[in-house]
Every structure is written in C-alpha cells, then in structure tokens.
VEXZA-114815 format. One record per residue (C-alpha): residue number from 1; y, z, x. Coordinates in Angstrom, 1 decimal, decimal comma, always signed. Example, Ala and Ser with C-alpha at 12.3 -4.5 7.8 and 13.67 -1.06 7.14 Angstrom:
REM residues 2
PT drentor     yy     zz     xx
PT       1   -4,5   +7,8  +12,3
PT       2   -1,1   +7,1  +13,7
//
This chain:
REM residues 272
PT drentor     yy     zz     xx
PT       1  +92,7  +93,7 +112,4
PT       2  +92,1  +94,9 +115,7
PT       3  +88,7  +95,7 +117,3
PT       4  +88,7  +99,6 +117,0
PT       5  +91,9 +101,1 +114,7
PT       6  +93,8 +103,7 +115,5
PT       7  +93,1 +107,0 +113,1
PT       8  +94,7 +106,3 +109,6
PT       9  +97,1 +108,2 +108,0
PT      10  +95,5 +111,4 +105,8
PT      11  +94,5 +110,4 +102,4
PT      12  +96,0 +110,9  +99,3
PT      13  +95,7 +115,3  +98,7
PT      14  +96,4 +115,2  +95,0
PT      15  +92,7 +115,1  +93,0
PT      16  +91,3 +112,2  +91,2
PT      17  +93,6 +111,1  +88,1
PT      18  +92,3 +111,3  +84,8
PT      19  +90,7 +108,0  +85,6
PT      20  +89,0 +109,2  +88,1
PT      21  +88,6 +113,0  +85,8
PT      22  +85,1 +114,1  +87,7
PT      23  +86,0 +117,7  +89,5
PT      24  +86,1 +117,0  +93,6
PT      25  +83,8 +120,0  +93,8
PT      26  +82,1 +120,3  +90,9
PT      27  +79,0 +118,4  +90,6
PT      28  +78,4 +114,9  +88,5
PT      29  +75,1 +114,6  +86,1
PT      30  +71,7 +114,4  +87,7
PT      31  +70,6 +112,1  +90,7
PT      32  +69,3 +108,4  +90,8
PT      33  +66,4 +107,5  +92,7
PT      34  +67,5 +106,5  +96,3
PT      35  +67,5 +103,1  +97,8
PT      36  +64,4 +103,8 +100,2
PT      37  +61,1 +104,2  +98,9
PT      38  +60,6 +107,0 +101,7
PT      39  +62,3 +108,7 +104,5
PT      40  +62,9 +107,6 +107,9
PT      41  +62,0 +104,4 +110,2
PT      42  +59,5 +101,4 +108,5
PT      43  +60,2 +102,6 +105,1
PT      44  +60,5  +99,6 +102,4
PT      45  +64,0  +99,4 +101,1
PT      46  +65,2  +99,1  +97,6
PT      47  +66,7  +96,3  +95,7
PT      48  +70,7  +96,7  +94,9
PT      49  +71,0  +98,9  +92,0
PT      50  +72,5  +97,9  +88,6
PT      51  +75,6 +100,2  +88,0
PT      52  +75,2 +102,5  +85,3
PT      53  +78,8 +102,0  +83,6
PT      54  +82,0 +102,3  +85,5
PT      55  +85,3 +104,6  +86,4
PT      56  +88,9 +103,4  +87,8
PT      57  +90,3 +105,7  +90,7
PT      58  +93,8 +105,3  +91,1
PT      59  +93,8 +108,6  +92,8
PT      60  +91,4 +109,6  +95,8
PT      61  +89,0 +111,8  +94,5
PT      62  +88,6 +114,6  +97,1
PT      63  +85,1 +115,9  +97,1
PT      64  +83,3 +119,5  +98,3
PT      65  +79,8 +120,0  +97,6
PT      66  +78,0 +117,7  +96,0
PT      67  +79,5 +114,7  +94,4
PT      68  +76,6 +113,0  +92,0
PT      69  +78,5 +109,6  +91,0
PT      70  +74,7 +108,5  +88,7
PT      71  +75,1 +105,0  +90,1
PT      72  +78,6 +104,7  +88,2
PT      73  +80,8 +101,7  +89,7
PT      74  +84,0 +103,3  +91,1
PT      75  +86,8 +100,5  +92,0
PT      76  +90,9 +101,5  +92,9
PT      77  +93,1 +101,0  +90,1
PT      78  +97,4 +101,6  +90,7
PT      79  +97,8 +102,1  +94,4
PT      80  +94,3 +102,3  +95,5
PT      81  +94,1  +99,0  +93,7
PT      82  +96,1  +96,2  +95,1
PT      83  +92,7  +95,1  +97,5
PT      84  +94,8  +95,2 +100,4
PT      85  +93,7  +95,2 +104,4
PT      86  +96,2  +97,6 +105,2
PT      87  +94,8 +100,5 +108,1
PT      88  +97,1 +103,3 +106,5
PT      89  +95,7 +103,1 +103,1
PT      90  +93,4 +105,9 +100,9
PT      91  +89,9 +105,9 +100,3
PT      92  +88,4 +105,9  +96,6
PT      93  +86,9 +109,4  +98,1
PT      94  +87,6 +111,8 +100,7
PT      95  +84,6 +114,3 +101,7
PT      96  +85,4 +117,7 +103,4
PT      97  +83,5 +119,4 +105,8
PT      98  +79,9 +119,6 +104,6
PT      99  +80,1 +117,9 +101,3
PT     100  +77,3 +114,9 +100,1
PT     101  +78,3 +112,1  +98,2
PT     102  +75,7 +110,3  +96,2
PT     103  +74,2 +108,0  +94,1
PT     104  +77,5 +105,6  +93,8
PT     105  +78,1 +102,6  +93,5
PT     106  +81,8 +101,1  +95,2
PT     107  +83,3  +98,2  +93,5
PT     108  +85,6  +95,7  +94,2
PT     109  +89,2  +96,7  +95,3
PT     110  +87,1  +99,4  +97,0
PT     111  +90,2 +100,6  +99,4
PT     112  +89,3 +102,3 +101,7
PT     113  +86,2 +103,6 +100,5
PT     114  +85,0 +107,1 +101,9
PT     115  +86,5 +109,2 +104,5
PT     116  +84,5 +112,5 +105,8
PT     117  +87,0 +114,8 +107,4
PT     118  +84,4 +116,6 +109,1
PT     119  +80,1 +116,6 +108,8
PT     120  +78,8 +115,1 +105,6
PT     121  +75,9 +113,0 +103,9
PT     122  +76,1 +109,4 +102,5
PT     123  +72,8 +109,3 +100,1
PT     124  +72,7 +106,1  +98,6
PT     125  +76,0 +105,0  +98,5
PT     126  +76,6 +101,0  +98,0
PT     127  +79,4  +99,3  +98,2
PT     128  +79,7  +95,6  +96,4
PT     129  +82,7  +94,3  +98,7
PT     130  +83,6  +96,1 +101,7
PT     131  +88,0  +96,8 +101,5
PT     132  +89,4  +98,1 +104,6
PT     133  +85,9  +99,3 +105,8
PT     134  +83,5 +101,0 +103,8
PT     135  +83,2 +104,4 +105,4
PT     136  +85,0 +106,3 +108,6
PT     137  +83,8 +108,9 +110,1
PT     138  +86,4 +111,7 +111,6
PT     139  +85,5 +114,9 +112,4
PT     140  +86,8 +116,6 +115,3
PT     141  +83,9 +118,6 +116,7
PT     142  +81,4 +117,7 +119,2
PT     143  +78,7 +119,0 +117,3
PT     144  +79,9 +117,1 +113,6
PT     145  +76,8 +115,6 +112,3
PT     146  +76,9 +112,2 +109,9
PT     147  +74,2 +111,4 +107,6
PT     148  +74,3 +107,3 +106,0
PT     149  +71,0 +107,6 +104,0
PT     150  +70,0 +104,7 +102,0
PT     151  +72,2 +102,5  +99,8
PT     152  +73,8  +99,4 +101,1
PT     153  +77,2  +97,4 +102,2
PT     154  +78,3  +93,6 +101,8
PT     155  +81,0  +91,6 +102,6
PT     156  +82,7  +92,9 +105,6
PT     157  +85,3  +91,2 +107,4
PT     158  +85,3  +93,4 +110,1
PT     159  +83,5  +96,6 +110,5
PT     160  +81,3  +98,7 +107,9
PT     161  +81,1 +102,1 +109,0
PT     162  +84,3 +103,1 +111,4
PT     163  +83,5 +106,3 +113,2
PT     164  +86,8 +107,4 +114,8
PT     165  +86,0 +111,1 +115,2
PT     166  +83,6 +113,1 +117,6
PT     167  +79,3 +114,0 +117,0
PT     168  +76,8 +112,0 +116,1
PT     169  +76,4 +109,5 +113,1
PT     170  +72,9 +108,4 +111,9
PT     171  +72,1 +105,3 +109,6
PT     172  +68,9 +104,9 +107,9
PT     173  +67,3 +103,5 +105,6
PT     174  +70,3 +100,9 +105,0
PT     175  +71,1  +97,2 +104,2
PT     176  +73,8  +95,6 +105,5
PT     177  +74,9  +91,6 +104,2
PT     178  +77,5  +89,6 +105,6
PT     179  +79,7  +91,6 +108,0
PT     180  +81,4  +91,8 +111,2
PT     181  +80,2  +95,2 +112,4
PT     182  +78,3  +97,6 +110,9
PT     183  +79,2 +100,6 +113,2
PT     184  +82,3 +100,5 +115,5
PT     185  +82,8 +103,6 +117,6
PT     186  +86,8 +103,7 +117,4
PT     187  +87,9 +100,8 +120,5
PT     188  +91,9 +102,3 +120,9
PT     189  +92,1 +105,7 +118,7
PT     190  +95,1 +108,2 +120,3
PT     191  +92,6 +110,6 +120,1
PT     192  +89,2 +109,9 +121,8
PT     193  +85,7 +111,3 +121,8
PT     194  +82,5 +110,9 +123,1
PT     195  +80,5 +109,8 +120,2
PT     196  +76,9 +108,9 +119,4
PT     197  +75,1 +106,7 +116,6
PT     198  +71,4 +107,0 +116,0
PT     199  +69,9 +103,4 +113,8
PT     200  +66,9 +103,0 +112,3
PT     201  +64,7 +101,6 +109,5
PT     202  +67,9  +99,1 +109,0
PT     203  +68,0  +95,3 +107,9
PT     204  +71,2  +93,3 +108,7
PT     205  +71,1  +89,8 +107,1
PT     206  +73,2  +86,8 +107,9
PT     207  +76,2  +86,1 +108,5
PT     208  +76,9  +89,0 +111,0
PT     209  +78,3  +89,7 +114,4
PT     210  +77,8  +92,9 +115,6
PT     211  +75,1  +95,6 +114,6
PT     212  +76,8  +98,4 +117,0
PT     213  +79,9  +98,6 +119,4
PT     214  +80,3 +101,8 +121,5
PT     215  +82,6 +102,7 +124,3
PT     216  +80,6 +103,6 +127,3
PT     217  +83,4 +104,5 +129,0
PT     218  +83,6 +107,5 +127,5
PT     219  +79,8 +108,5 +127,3
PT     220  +79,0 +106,9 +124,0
PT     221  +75,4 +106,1 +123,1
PT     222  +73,7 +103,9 +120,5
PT     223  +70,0 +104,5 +119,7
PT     224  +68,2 +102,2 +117,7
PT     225  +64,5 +101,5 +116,1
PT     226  +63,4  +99,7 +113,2
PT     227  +65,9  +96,9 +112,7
PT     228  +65,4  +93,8 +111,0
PT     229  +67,4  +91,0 +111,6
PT     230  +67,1  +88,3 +108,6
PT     231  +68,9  +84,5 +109,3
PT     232  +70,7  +85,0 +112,4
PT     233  +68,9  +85,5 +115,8
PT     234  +72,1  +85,3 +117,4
PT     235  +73,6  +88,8 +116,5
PT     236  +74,8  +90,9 +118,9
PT     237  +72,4  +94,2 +118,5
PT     238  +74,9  +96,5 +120,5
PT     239  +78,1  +95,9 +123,0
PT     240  +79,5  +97,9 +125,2
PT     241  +83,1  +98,4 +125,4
PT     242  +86,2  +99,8 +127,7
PT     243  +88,0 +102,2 +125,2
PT     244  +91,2 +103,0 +125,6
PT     245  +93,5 +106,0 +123,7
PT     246  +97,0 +103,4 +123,9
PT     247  +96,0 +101,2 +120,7
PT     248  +95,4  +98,2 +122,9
PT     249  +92,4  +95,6 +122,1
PT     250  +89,5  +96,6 +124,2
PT     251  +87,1  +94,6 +126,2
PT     252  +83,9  +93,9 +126,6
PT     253  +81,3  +95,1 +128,9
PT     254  +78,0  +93,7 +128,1
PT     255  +75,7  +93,1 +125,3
PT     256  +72,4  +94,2 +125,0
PT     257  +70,0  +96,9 +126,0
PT     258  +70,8  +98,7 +129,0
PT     259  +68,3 +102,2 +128,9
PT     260  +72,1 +104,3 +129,1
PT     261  +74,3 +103,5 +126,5
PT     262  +72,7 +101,0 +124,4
PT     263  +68,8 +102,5 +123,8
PT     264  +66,3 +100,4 +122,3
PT     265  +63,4  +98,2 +123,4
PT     266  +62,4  +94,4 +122,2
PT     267  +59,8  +95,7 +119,8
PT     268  +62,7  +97,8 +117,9
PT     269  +64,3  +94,8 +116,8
PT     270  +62,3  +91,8 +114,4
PT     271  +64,0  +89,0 +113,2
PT     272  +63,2  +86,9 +110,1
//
C-alpha cells in the first residue's frame, strides 16, 4: 500500500442490511462511559472495553445525527467481509456532515471502518484490528472540523486515521497499539489540501512507526502535547513530507520538531 492513497471510491449508498437494522439517523440506546476518565491533555485513559454483544454489517451503515452503537461489536459480513486490503472498498459506517458516532466497538474484518464525508465526532470508538485503516477523514472545506475523542485502535499495517480531505482533525484522549501510522495527511490524493492535526493526551505503544506524517509542502501542520510513548524510543513523532496530487510515492523531508510544521517541544513527548 502506498504511503498516502488516493481518495477511495464513495461508499456503498444503500442503508445498513437487516444485519446491520439500526436507522443511519435515528439514534441507538443510551451511551457507555467513554474511554478517558476526563477531557483533554494528561487525563488517565481507560482500559479496552468488553463489547456488549455484537451485529454483522454486510451493508455500510450510513449515519446522520447521532449513532449510539452501546459498545456493540460491529464486524463486515458478505462484501464488507472478505478482510481484504483493497483502497476501493466500503466502510462498516459512513458519517455525513455533522453526525457523531459513539460508543462502538469495530471487530475483525473491520473493512474500511469509518468514513466522515464532511465534520464529525469519533467518541469512543475502538477498533480490535485495524482493515484498510480505521478511519478517513474527507471533507472538502477548509473550515471541516474532526473530533477522535477517546477509544482506541490496534493492529495497523499501515496508517490508523487517513485524513484525505481539508480542516483540521484533533485526536485526544486515544490509544494507539501496534501500527504503522496513526495519522497520515493524504501523501499523493488527486485532490489536495492544506490540512491540519492537533494530538494530545495520546499513548502509542510498541511496535509503531510513525505517530504523524504531514505534507509541508502544502502548509500542513501537526501540533502535539501529551504523548506517551511505551516500548519504542525509536518512533518517528512526526515527518514531514513532499505531497504530490499524481498518485506517486512521496518523500521525505525530515523528522522531528521543526517550530513550523511539526509543533511540539521535548517535554510534550515521555517515553516508557
């Protein structure tokens, strides 16, 4: 799989099967507790919740509002089922503009876990085994706004959380086990945006590559505080990149903190 993919296909626009019966824009019963014990950087963060039964989606379930999964395991069945790798193929849930998913749990085939077409909230959202990557990010506007509060992601071959559109996308409160990337700002999309990624109160444990890969060519930024690094001091905390909008691989530009593009200081960073 390449570094940064290009924009997939659109997902799947029937609703969810009768597998998968939950309304897209109705709400599901009442929330869980979420994975941080409190809001924003330093916080303590949960232990990976139990699932609380579980549901085959075999069609994506396309979600407006509020989505309240109650810590149900969700896992593809049919065609979202077949635990592929494959860059063109649907999420288990596809958020519009605005909507909040919460309080699920993603199994194993996940797909291609969660799309957001435009602005939307991730509130304690865990995914067992990453598939294709676990969420991407692809709104279109300059002012879209990306919320990844709580929960949790392991097993990642390659990246966690894909963000391919334009705005801002924050991660808090979040644990991250054995991964490539946990946020890749798309490498060689057609389409191209300045884009931004704001990390904190964050612990990535080993093995792991990358915490945050951004294309300063274009004006991207990564700001980061509160991460804790666990088994591997050798992870790269954020690398800069040369996008590019013709689907090659792009290259590398440095590692590290530089004050511009890649924002954080020593102290920001603890490894264990």
């Amino acid at each position: 799989m390449t570094e940064g993919e290009a924009v997939p296909s659109t997902s799947a626009s029937a609703s969810a099967s009768a597998s998968a019966s939950a309304s897209a824009s109705a709400s599901a019963p009442s929330s869980a507790s979420p994975s941080a014990s409190a809001s924003g950087g330093g916080s303590t963060l949960g232990a990976w919740p139990t699932p609380v039964g579980k549901q085959a989606v075999s069609s994506t379930i396309e979600v407006s509002g509020t989505y309240d999964g109650s810590l149900k395991r969700f896992y593809g069945s049919g065609d979202l089922g077949s635990g592929s790798q494959s860059e063109s193929q649907d999420p288990l849930f596809e958020l519009a503009d605005g909507a909040v998913l919460k309080n699920v749990v993603l199994g194993s085939p996940a797909a291609d876990g969660v799309h957001c077409l435009g602005s939307c909230t991730l509130q304690n959202v865990w995914w067992e085994d990453v598939g294709e990557d676990a969420a991407s990010f692809k709104g279109k506007s300059s002012s879209a706004t990306y919320l990844v509060d709580g929960g949790g992601a392991r097993k990642a071959d390659d990246k966690v959380l894909q963000f391919n559109g334009a705005g801002t996308l924050t991660v808090r409160n979040f644990q991250v086990e054995d991964f490539g990337k946990l946020v890749r700002s798309c490498g060689n999309c057609s389409k191209q945006y300045q884009r931004h990624i704001v990390i904190s109160n964050v612990r990535a444990t080993a093995p792991g590559k990358v915490l945050v890969g951004i294309n300063s060519n274009y004006g991207d930024t990564a700001t980061l505080s509160g991460v804790t690094v666990v088994g591997n001091k050798n992870l790269t905390v954020c690398e800069r990149f040369k996008g590019n909008s013709t689907g090659a691989e792009p290259t590398s530009l440095g590692k590290g903190a530089d004050g511009t593009y890649c924002r954080y200081s020593a102290s920001d960073i603890t490894y264990q």
